[in-house]
PyMOL Python script that loads the backbone (N, CA, C, O; Angstrom):
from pymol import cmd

cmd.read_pdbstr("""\
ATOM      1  N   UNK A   1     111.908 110.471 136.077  1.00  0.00           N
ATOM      2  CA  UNK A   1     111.460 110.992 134.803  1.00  0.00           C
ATOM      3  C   UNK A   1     110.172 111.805 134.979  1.00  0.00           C
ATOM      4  O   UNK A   1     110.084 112.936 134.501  1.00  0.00           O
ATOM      5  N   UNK A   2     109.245 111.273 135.617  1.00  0.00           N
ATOM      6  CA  UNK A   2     107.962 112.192 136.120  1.00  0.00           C
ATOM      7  C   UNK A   2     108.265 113.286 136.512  1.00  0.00           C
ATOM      8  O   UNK A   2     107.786 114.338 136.089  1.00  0.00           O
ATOM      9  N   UNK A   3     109.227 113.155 137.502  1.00  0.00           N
ATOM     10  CA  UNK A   3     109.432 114.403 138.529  1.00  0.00           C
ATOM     11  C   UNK A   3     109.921 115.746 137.626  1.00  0.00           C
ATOM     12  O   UNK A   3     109.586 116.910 137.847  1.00  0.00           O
ATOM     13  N   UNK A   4     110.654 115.344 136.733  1.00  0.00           N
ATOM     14  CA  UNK A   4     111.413 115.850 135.562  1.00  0.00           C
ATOM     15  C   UNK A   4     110.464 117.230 134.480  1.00  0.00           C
ATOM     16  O   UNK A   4     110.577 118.381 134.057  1.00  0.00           O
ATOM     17  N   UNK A   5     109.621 116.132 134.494  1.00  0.00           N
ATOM     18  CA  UNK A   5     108.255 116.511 133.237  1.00  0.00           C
ATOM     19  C   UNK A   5     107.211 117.509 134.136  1.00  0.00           C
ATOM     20  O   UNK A   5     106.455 118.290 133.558  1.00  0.00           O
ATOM     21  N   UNK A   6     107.266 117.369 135.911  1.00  0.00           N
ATOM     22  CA  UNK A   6     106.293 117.720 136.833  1.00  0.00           C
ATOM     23  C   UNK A   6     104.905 116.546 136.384  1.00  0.00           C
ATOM     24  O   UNK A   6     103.730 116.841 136.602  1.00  0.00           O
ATOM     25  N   UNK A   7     105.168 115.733 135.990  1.00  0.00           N
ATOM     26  CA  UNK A   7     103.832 115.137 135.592  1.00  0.00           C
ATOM     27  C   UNK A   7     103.840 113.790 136.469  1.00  0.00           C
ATOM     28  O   UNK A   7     104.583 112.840 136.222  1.00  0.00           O
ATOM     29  N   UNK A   8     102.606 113.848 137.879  1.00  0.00           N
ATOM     30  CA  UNK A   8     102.319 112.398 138.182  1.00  0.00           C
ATOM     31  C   UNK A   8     102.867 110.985 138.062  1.00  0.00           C
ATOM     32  O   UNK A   8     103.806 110.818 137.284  1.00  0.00           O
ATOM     33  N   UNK A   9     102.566 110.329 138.492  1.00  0.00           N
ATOM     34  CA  UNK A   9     102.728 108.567 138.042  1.00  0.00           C
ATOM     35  C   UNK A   9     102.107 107.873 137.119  1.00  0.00           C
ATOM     36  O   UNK A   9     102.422 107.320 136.066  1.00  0.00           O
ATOM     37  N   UNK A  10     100.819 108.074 137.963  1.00  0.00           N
ATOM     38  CA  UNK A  10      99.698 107.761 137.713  1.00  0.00           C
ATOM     39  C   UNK A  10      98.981 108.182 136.113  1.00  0.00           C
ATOM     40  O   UNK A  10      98.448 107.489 135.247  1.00  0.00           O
ATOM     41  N   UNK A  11      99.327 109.959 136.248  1.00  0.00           N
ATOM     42  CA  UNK A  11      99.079 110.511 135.022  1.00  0.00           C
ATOM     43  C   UNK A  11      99.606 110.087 133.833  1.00  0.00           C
ATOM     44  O   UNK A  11      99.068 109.637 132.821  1.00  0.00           O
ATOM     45  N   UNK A  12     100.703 110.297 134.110  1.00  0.00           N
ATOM     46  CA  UNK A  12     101.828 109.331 133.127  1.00  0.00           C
ATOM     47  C   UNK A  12     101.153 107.901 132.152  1.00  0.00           C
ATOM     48  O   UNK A  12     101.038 107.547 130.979  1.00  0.00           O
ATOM     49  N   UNK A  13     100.877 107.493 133.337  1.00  0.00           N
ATOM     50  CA  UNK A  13     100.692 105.733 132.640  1.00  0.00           C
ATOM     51  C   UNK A  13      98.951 105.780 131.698  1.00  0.00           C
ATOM     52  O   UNK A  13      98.422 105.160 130.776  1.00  0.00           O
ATOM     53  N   UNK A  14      98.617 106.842 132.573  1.00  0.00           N
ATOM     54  CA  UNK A  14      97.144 106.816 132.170  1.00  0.00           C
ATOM     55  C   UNK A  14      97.089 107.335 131.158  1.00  0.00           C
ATOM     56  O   UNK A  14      95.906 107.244 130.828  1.00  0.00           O
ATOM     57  N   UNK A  15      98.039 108.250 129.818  1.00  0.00           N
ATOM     58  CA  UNK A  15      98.072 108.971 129.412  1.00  0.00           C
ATOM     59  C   UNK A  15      98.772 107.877 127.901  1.00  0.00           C
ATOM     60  O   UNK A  15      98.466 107.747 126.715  1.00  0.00           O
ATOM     61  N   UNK A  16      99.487 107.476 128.534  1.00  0.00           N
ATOM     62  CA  UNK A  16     100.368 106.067 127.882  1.00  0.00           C
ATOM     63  C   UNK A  16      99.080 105.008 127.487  1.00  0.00           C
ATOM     64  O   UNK A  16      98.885 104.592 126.345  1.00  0.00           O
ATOM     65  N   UNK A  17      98.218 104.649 128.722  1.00  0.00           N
ATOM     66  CA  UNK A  17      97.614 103.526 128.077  1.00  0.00           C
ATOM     67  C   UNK A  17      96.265 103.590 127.015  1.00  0.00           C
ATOM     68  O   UNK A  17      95.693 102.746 126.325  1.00  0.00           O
ATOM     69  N   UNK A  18      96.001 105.635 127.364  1.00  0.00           N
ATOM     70  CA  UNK A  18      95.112 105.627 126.028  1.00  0.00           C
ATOM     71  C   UNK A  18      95.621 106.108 124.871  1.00  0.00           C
ATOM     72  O   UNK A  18      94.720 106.323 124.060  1.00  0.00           O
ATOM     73  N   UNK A  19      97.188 106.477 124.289  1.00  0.00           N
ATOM     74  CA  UNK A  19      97.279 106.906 123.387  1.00  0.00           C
ATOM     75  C   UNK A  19      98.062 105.400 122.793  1.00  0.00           C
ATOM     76  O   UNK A  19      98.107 105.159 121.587  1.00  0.00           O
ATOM     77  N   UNK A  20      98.596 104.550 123.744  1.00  0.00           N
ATOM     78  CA  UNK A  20      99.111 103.129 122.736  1.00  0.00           C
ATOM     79  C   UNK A  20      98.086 102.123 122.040  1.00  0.00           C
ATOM     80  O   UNK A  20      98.144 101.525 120.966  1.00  0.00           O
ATOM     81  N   UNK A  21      97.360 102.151 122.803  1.00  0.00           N
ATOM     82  CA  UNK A  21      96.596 101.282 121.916  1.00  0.00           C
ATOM     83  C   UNK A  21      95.857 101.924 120.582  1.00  0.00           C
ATOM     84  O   UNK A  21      95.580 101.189 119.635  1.00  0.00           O
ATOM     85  N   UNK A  22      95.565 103.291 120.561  1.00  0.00           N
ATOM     86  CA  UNK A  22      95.424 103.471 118.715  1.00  0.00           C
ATOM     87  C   UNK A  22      96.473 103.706 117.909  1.00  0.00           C
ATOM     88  O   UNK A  22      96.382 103.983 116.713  1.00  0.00           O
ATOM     89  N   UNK A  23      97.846 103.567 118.765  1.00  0.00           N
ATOM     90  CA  UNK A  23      98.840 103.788 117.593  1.00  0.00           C
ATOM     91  C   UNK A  23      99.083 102.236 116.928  1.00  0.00           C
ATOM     92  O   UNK A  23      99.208 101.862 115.761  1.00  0.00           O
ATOM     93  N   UNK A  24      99.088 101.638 118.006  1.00  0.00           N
ATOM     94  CA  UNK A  24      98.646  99.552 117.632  1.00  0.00           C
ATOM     95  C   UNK A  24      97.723  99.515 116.780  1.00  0.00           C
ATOM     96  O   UNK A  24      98.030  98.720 115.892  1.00  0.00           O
ATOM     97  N   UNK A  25      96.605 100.051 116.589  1.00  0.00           N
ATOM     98  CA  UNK A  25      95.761  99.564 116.038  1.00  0.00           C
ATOM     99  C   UNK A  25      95.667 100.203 114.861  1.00  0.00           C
ATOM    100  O   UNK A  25      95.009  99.596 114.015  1.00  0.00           O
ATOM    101  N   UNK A  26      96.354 101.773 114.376  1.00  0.00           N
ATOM    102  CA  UNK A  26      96.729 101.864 113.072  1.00  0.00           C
ATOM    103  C   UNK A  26      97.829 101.532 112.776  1.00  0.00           C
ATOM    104  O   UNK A  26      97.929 101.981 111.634  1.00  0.00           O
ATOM    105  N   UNK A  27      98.972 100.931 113.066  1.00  0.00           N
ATOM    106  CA  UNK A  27      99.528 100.247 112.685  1.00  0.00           C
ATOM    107  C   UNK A  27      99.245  98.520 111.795  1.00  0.00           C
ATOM    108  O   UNK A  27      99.726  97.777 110.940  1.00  0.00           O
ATOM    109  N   UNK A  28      98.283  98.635 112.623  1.00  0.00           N
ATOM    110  CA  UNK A  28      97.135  96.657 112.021  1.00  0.00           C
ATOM    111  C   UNK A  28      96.959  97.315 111.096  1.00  0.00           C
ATOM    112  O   UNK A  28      97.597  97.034 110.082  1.00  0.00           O
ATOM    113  N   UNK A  29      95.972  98.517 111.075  1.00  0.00           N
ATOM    114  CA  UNK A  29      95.495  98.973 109.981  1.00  0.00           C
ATOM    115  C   UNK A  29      95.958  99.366 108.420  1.00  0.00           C
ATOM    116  O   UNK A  29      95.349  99.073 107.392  1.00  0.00           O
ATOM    117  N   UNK A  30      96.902  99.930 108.511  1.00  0.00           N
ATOM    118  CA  UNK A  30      98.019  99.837 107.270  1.00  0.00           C
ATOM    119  C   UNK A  30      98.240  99.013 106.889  1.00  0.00           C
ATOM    120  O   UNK A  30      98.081  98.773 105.693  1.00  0.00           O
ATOM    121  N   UNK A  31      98.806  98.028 107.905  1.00  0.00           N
ATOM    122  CA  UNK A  31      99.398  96.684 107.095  1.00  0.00           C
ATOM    123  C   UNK A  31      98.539  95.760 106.899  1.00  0.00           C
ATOM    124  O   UNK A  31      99.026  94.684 106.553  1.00  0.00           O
ATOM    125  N   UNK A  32      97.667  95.797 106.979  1.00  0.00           N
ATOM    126  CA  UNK A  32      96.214  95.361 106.625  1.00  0.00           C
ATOM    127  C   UNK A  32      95.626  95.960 105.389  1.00  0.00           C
ATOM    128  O   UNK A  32      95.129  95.231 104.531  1.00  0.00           O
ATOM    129  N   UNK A  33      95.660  97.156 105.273  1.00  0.00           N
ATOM    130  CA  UNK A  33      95.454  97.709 103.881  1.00  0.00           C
ATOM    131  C   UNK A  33      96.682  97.276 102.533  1.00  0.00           C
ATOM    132  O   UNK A  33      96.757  96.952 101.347  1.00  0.00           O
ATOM    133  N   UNK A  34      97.371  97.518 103.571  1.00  0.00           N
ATOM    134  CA  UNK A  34      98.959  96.689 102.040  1.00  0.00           C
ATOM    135  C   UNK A  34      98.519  95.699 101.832  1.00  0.00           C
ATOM    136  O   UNK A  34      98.634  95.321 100.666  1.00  0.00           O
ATOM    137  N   UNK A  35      97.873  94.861 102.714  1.00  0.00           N
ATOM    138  CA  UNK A  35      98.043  93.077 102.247  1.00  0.00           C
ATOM    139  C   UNK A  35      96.573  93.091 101.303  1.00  0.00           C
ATOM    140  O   UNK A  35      96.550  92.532 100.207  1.00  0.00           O
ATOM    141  N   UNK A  36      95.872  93.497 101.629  1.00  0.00           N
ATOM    142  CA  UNK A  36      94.926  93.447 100.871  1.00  0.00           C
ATOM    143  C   UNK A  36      94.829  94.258  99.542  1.00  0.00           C
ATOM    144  O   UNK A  36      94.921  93.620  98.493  1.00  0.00           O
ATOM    145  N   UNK A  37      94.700  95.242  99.507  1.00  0.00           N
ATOM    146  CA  UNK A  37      94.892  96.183  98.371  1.00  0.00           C
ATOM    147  C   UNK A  37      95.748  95.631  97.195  1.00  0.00           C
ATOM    148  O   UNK A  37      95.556  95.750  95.985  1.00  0.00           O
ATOM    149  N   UNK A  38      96.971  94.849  98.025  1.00  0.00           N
ATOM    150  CA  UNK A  38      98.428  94.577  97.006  1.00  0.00           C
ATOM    151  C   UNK A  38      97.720  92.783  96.712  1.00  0.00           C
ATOM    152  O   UNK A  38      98.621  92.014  96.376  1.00  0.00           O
ATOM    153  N   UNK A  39      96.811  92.350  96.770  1.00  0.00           N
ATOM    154  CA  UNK A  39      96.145  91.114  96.167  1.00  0.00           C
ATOM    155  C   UNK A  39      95.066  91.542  95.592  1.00  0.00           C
ATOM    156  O   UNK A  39      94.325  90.560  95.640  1.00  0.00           O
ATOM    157  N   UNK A  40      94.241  92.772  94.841  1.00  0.00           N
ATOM    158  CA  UNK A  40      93.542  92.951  94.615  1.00  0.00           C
ATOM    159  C   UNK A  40      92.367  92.333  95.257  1.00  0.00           C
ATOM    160  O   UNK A  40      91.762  91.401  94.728  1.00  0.00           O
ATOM    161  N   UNK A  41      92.006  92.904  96.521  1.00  0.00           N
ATOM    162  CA  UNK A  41      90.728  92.436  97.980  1.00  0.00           C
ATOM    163  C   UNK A  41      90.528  91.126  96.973  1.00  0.00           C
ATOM    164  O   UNK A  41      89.463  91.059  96.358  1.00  0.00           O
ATOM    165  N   UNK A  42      91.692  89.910  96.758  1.00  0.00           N
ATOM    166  CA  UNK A  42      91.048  88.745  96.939  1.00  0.00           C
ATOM    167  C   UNK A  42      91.635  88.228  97.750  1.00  0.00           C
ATOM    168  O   UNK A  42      92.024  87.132  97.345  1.00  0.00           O
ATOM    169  N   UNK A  43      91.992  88.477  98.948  1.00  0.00           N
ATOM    170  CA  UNK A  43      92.563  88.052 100.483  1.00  0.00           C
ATOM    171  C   UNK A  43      91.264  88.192 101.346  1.00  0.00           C
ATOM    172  O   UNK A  43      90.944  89.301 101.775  1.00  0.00           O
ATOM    173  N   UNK A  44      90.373  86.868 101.653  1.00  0.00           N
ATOM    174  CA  UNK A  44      89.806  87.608 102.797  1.00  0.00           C
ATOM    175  C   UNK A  44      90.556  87.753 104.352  1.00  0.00           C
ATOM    176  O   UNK A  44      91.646  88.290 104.546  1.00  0.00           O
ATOM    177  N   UNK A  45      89.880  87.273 105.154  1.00  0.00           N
ATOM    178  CA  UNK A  45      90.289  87.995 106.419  1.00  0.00           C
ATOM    179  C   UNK A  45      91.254  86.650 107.323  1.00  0.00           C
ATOM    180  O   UNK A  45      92.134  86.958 108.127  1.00  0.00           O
ATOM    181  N   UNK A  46      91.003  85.628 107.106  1.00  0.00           N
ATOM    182  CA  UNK A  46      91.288  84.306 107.251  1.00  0.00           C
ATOM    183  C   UNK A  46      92.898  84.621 106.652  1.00  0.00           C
ATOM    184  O   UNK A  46      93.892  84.540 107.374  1.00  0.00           O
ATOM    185  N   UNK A  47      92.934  84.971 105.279  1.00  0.00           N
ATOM    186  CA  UNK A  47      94.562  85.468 104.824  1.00  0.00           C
ATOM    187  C   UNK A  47      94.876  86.092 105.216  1.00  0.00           C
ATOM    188  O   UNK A  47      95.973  85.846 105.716  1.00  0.00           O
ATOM    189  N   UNK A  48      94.456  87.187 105.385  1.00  0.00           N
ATOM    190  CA  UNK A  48      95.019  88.807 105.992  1.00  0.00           C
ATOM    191  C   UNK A  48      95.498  87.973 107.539  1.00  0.00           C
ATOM    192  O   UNK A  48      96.716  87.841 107.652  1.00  0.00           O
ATOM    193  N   UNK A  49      95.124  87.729 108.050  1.00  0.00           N
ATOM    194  CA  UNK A  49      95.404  87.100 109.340  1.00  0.00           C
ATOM    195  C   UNK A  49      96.403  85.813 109.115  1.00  0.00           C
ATOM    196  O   UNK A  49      97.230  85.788 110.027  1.00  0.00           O
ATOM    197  N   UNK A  50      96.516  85.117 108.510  1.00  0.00           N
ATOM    198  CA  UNK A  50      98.058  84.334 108.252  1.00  0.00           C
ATOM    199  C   UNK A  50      99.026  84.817 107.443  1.00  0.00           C
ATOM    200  O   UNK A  50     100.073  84.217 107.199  1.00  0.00           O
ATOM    201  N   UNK A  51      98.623  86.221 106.876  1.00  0.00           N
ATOM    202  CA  UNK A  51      99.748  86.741 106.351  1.00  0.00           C
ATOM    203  C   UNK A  51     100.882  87.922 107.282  1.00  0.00           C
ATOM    204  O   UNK A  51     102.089  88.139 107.177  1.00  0.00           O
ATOM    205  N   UNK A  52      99.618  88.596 108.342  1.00  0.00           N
ATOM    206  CA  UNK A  52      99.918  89.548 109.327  1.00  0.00           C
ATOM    207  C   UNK A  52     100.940  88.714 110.394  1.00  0.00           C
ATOM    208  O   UNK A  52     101.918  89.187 110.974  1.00  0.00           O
ATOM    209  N   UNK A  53     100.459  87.439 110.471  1.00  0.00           N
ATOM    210  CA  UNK A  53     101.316  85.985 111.323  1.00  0.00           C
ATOM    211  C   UNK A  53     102.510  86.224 110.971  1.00  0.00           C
ATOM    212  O   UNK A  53     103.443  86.727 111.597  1.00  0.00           O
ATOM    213  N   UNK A  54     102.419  85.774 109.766  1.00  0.00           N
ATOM    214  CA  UNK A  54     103.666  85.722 109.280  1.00  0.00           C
ATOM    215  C   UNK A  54     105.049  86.501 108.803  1.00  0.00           C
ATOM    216  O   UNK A  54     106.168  86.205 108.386  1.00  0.00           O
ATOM    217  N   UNK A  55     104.115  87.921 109.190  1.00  0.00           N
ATOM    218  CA  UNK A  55     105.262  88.898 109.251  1.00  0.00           C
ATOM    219  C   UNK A  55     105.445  89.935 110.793  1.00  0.00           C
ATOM    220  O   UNK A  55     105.694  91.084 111.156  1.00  0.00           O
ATOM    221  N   UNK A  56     105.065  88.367 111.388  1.00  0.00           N
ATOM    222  CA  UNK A  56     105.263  88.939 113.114  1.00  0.00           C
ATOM    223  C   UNK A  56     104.448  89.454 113.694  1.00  0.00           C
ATOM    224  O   UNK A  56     104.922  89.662 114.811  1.00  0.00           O
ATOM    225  N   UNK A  57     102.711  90.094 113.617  1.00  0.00           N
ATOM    226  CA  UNK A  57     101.870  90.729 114.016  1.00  0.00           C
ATOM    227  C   UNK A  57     101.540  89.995 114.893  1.00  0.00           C
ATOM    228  O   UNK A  57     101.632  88.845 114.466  1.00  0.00           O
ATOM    229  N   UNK A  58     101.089  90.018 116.226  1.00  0.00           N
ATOM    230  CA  UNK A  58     100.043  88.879 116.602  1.00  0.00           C
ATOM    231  C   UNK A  58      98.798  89.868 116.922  1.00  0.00           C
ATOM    232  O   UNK A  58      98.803  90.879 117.625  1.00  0.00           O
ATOM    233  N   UNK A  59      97.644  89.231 116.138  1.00  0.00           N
ATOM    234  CA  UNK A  59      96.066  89.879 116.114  1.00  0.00           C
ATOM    235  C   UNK A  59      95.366  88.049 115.978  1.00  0.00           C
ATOM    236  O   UNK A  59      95.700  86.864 116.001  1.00  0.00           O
ATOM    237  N   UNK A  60      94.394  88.824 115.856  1.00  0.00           N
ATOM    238  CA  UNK A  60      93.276  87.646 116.533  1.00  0.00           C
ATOM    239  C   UNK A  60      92.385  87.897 115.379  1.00  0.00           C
ATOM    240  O   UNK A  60      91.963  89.036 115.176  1.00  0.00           O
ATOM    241  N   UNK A  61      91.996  86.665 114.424  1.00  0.00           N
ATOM    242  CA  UNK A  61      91.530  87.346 113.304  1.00  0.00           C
ATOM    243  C   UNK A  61      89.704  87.526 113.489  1.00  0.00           C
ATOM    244  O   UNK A  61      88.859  87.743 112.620  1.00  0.00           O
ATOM    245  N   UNK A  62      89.585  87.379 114.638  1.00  0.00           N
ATOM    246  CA  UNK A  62      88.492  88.008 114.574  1.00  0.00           C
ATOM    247  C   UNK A  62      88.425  89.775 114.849  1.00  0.00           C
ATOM    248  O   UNK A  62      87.386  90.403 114.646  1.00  0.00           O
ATOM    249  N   UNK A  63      89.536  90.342 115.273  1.00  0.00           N
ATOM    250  CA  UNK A  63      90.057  91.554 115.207  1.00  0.00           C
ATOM    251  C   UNK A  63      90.172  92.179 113.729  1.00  0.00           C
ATOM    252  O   UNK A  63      89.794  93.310 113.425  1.00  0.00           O
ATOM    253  N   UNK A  64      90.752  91.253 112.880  1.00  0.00           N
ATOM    254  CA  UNK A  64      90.666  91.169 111.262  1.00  0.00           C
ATOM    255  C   UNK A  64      89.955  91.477 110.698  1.00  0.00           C
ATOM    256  O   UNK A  64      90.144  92.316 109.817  1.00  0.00           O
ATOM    257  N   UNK A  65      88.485  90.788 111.018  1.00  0.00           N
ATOM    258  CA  UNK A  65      87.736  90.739 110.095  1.00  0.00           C
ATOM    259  C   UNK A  65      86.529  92.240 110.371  1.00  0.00           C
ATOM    260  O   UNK A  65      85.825  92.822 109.545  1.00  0.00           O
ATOM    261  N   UNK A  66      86.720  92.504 112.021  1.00  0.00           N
ATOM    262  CA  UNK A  66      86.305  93.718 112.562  1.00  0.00           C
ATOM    263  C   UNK A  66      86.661  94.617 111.812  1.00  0.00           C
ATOM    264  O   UNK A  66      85.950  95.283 111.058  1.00  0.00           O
ATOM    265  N   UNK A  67      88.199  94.706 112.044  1.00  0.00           N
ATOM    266  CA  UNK A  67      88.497  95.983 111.172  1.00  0.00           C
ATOM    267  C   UNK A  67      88.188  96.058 109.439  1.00  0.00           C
ATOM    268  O   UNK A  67      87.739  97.004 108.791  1.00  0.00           O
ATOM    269  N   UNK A  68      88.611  94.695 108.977  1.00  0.00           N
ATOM    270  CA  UNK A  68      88.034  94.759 107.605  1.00  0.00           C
ATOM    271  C   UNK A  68      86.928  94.996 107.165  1.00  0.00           C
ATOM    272  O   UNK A  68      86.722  95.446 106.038  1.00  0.00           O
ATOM    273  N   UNK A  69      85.748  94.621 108.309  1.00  0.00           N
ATOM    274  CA  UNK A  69      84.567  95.115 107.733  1.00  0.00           C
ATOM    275  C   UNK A  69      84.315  96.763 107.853  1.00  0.00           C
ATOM    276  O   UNK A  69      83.505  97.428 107.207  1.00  0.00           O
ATOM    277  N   UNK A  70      85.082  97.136 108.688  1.00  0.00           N
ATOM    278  CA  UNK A  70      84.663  98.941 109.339  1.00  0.00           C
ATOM    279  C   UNK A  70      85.779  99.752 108.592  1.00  0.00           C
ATOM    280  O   UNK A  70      85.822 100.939 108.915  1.00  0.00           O
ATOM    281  N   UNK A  71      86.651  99.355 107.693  1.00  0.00           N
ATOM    282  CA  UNK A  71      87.618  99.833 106.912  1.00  0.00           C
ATOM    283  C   UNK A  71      86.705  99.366 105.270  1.00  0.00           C
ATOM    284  O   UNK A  71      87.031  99.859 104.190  1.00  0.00           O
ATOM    285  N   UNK A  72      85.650  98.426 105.423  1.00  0.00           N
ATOM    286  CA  UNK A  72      85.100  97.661 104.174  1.00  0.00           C
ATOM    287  C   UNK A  72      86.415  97.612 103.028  1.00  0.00           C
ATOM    288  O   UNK A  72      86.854  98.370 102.163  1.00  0.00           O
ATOM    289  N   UNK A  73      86.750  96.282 103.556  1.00  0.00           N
ATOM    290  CA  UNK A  73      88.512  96.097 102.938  1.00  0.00           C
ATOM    291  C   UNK A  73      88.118  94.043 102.686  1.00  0.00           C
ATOM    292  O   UNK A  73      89.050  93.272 102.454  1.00  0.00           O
ATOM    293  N   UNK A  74      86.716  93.569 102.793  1.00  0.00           N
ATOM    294  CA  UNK A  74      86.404  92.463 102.371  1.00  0.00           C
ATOM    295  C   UNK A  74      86.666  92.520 100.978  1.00  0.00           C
ATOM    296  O   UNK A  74      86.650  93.408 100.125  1.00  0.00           O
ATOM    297  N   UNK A  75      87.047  90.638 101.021  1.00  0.00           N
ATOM    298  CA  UNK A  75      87.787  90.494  99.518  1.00  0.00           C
ATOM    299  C   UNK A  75      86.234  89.970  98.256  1.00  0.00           C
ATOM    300  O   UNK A  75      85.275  89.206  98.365  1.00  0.00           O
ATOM    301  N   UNK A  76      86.706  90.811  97.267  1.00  0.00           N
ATOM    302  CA  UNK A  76      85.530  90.633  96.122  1.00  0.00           C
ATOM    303  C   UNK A  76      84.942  89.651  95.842  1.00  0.00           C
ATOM    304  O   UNK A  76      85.913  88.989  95.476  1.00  0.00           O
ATOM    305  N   UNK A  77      83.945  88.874  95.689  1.00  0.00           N
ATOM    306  CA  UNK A  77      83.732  87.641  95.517  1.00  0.00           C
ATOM    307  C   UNK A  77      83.383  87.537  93.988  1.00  0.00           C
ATOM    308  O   UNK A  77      82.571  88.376  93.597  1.00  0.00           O
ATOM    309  N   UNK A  78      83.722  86.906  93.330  1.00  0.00           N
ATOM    310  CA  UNK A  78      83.635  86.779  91.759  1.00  0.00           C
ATOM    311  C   UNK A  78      82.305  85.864  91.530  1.00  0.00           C
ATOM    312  O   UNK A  78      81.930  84.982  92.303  1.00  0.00           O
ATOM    313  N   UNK A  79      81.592  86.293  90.169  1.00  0.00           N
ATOM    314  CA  UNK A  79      80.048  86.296  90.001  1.00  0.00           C
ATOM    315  C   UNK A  79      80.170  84.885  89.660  1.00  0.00           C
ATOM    316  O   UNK A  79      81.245  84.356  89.381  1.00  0.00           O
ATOM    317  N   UNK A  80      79.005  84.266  89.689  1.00  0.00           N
ATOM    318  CA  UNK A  80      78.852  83.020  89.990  1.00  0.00           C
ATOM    319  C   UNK A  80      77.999  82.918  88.439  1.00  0.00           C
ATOM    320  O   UNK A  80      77.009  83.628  88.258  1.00  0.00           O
ATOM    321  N   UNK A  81      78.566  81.835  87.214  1.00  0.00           N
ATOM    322  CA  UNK A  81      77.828  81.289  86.310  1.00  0.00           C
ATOM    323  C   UNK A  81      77.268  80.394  86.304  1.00  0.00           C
ATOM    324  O   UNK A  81      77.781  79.306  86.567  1.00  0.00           O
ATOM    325  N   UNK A  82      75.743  80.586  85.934  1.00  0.00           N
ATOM    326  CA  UNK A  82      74.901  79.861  86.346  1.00  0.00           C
ATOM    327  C   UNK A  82      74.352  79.305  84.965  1.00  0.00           C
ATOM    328  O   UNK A  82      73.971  80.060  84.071  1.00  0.00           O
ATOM    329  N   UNK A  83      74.340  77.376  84.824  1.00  0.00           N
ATOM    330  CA  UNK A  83      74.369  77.060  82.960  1.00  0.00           C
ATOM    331  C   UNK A  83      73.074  76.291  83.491  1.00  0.00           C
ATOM    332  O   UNK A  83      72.752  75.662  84.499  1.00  0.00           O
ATOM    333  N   UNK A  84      72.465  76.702  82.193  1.00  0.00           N
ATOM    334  CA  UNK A  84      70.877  75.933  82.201  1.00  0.00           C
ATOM    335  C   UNK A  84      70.938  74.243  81.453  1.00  0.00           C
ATOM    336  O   UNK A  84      70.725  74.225  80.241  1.00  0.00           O
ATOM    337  N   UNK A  85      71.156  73.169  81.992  1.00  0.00           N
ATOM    338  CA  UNK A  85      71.171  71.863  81.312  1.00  0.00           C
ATOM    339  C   UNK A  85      69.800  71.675  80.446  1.00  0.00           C
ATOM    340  O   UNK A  85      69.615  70.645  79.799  1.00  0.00           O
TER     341      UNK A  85
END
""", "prot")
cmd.dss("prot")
cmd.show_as("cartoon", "prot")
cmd.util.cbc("prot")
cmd.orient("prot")
């Protein structure tokens, strides 16, 4: 197949191993934006990561919470009432 293309072995693979890993990682990224977006960001990253599980992803949710913070895709935290006794 190299010989085919005139392109290396070496070149080949090297060429492969930097363009797969960002197509992996926007792939997380989307489906990371569906899961969240489609709960109104009250999924934090702890969910997003047993929900990504559960539809076959394997990520590491500290990968999760990376991207959630650099996508800022953290879930809303609702205001806290505070009653004077």
């Amino acid at each position: 197949m190299c010989g085919a293309a005139a392109v290396s072995r070496a070149g080949y693979y090297r060429e492969w191993e930097e363009r797969e890993p960002e197509e992996a990682e926007m792939a997380v990224k989307a489906e990371m934006q569906k899961i969240v977006l489609g709960h109104r960001r009250r999924y934090g990253y702890r969910r997003v990561t047993a929900e990504l599980h559960r539809q076959g992803m394997k990520v590491n949710h500290k990968r999760v919470l990376r991207i959630m913070r650099s996508d800022n895709l953290l879930a809303v935290r609702a205001a806290q009432v505070h009653s004077d006794d």
